[in-house]
C-alpha positions as CSV (number, residue, x, y, z in Angstrom):
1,X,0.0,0.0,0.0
2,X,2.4,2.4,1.0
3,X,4.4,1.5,-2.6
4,X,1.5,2.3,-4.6
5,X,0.6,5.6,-2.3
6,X,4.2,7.0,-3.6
7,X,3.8,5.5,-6.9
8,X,1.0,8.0,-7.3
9,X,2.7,10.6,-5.6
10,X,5.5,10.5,-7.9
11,X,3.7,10.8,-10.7
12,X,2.1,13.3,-9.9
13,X,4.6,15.5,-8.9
14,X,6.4,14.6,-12.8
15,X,2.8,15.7,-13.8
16,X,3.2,19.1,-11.9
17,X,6.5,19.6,-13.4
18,X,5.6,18.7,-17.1
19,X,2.7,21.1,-16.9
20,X,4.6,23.5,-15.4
21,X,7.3,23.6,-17.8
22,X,4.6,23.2,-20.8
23,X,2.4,26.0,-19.3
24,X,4.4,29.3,-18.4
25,X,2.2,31.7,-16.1
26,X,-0.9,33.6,-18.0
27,X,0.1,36.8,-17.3
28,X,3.8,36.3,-19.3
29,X,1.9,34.6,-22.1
30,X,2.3,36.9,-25.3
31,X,0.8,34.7,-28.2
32,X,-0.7,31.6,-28.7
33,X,-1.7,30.0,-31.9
34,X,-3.0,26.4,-32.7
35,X,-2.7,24.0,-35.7
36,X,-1.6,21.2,-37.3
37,X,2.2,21.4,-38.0
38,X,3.0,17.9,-38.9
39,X,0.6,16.7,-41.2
40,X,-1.2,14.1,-39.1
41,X,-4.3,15.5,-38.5
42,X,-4.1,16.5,-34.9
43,X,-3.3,20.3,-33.6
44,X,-0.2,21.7,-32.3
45,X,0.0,24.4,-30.1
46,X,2.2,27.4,-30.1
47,X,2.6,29.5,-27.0
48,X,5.4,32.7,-26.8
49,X,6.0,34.1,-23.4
50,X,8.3,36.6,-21.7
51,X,10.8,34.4,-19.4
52,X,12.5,36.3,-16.6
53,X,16.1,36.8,-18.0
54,X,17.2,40.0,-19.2
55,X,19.5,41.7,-21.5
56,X,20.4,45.3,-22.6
57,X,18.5,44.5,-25.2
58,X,15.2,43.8,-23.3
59,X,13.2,40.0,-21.8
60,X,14.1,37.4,-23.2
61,X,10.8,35.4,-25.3
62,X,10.7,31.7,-25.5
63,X,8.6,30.1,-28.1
64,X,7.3,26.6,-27.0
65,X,5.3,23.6,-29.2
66,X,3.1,21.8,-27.5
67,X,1.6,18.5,-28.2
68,X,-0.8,16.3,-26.6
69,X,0.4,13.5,-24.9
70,X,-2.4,11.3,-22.9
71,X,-4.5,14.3,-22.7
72,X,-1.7,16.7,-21.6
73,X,0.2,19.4,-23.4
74,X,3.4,18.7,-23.4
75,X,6.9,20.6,-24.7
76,X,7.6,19.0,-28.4
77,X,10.1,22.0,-28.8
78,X,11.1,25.3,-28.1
79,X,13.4,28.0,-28.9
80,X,15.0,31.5,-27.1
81,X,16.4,32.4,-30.0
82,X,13.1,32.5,-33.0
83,X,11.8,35.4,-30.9
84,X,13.4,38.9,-30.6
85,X,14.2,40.3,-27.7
86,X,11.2,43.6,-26.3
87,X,14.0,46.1,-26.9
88,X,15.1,44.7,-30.5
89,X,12.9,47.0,-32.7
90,X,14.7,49.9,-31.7
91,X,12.9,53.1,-31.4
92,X,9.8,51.3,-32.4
93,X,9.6,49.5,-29.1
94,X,8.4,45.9,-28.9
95,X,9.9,44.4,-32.4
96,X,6.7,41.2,-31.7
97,X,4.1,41.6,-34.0
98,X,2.6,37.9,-33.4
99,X,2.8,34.1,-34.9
100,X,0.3,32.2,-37.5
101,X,-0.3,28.7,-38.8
102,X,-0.7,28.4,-42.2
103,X,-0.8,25.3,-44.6
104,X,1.2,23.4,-41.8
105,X,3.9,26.4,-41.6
106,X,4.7,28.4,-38.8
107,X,5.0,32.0,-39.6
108,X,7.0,34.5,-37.0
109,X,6.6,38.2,-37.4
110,X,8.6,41.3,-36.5
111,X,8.8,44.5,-37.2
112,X,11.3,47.4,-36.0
113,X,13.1,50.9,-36.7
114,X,14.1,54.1,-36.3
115,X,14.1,57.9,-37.5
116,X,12.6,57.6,-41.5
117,X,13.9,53.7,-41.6
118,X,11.7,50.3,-40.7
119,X,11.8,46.8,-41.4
120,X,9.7,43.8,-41.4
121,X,10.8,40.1,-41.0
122,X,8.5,37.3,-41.8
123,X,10.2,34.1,-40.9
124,X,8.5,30.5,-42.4
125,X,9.4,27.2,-40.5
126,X,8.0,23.8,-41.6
127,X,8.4,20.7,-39.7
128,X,10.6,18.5,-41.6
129,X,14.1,16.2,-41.0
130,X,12.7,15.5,-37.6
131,X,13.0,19.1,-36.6
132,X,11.1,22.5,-37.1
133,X,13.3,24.1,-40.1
134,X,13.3,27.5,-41.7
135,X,12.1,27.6,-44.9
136,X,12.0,31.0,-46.1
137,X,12.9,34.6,-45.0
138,X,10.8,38.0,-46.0
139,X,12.1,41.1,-45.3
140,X,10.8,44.8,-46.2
141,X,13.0,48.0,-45.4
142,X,11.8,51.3,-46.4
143,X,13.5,54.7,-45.7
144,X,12.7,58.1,-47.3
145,X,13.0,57.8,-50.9
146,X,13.1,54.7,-51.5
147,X,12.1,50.8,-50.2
148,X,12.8,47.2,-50.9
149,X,12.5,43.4,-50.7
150,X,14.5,40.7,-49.7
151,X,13.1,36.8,-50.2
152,X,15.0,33.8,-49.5
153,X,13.8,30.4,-50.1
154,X,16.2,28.5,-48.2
155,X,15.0,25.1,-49.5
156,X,15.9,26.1,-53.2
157,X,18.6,28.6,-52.3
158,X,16.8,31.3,-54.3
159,X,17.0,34.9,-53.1
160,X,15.3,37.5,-54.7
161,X,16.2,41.3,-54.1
162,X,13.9,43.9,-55.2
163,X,14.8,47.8,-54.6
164,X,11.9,50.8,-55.2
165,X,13.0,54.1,-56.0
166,X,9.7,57.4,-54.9
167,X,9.7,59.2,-57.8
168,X,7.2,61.9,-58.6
169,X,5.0,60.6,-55.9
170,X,5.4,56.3,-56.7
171,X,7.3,54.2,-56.4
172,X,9.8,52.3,-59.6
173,X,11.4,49.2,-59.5
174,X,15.1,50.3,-59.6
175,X,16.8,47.3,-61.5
176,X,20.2,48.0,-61.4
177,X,19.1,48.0,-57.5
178,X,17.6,44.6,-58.1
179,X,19.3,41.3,-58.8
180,X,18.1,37.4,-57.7
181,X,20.8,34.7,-57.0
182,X,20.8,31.4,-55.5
183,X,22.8,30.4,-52.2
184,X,22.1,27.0,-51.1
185,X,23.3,25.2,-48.7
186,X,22.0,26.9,-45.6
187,X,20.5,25.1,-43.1
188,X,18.3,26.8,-39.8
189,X,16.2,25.8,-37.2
190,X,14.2,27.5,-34.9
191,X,16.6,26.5,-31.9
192,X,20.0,28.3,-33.9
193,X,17.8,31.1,-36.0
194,X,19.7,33.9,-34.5
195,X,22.7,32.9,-32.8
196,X,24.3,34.2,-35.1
197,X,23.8,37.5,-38.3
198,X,23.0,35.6,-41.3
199,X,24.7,37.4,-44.0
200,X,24.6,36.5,-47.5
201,X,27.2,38.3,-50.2
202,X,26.1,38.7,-53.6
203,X,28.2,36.7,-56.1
204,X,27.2,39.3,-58.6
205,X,27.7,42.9,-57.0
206,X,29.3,41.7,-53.9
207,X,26.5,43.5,-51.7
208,X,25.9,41.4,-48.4
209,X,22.1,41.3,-47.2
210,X,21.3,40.8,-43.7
211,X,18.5,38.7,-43.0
């Protein structure tokens, strides 16, 4: 009797912990999206909260995919890297603008800037190789007179710059601005995505975009 009574007690303190660590407090919880990332037919949930570290650059975010497991969510995977840092979108504040599920891929948004410059950074990760992978890269930058593109399909290696020149109150596709290329060979996940600047030289003009 008394081996069974700590049986049960034991799991249910490893029950305690794995909620725990699958379910961070309400009040830090910043997004939370649900969906089917893996093809079988059963939902996924995302969840991106503040943790308690710090930086100079602001909290720290964790992004965490839950599955179900016997009726509980539990961690499948998570990342403090996929999600920017509150300070990282410069004098734009909070760089977050929120997560989606779409077709089985997971989409991560932010957006940032400063003075007459801002960005935006869409970031597509599908579940593949037994790990969540990026997949593709969006950027937009605009500043005054001018604003551009920068997609890279990191599954083909193509990347596709596109630059805008205001002229006469629109906007014209500059192409001597504007080139496409293919780099392959680059592999991400949502664990690494920014532990280190990805930077990616031109083979044609040499320029280096930063995505």
């Amino acid at each position: 009797m008394k081996i069974k009574i700590s049986l049960l007690l034991l799991i249910f303190i490893f029950t305690a912990c794995t909620e725990k660590k699958a379910n961070p407090q309400l009040s830090d919880v910043i997004a939370v999206e649900i969906g089917d990332l893996n093809d079988d037919g059963l939902n996924e949930k995302v969840v991106v909260y503040d943790t308690r570290d710090t930086t100079e650059f602001g909290i720290v975010r964790e992004i965490q995919i839950l599955k179900k497991e016997n009726g509980i969510w539990t961690v499948w995977s998570k990342s403090k890297n996929a999600i920017l840092k509150s300070y990282d979108g410069g004098m734009f504040g909070d760089p977050f603008i929120g997560i989606k599920i779409k077709n089985g891929i997971l989409l991560i948004e932010h957006y940032g800037g400063g003075g007459s410059f801002s960005w935006h950074t869409l970031d597509k990760y599908r579940f593949q190789n037994n790990n969540f992978e990026l997949i593709g890269i969006t950027n937009h930058g605009e500043e005054a007179g001018s604003k551009g593109s920068t997609d890279f399909n990191l599954s083909t290696g193509k990347l596709k710059k596109e630059h805008f020149d205001f002229i006469n109150g629109d906007y014209f596709l500059n192409e001597s601005k504007s080139e496409t290329f293919y780099k392959k060979g680059i592999q991400i996940n949502l664990s690494n995505r920014n532990n280190n600047e990805l930077i990616i030289t031109s083979p044609k003009t040499g320029k280096d975009y930063y995505l």
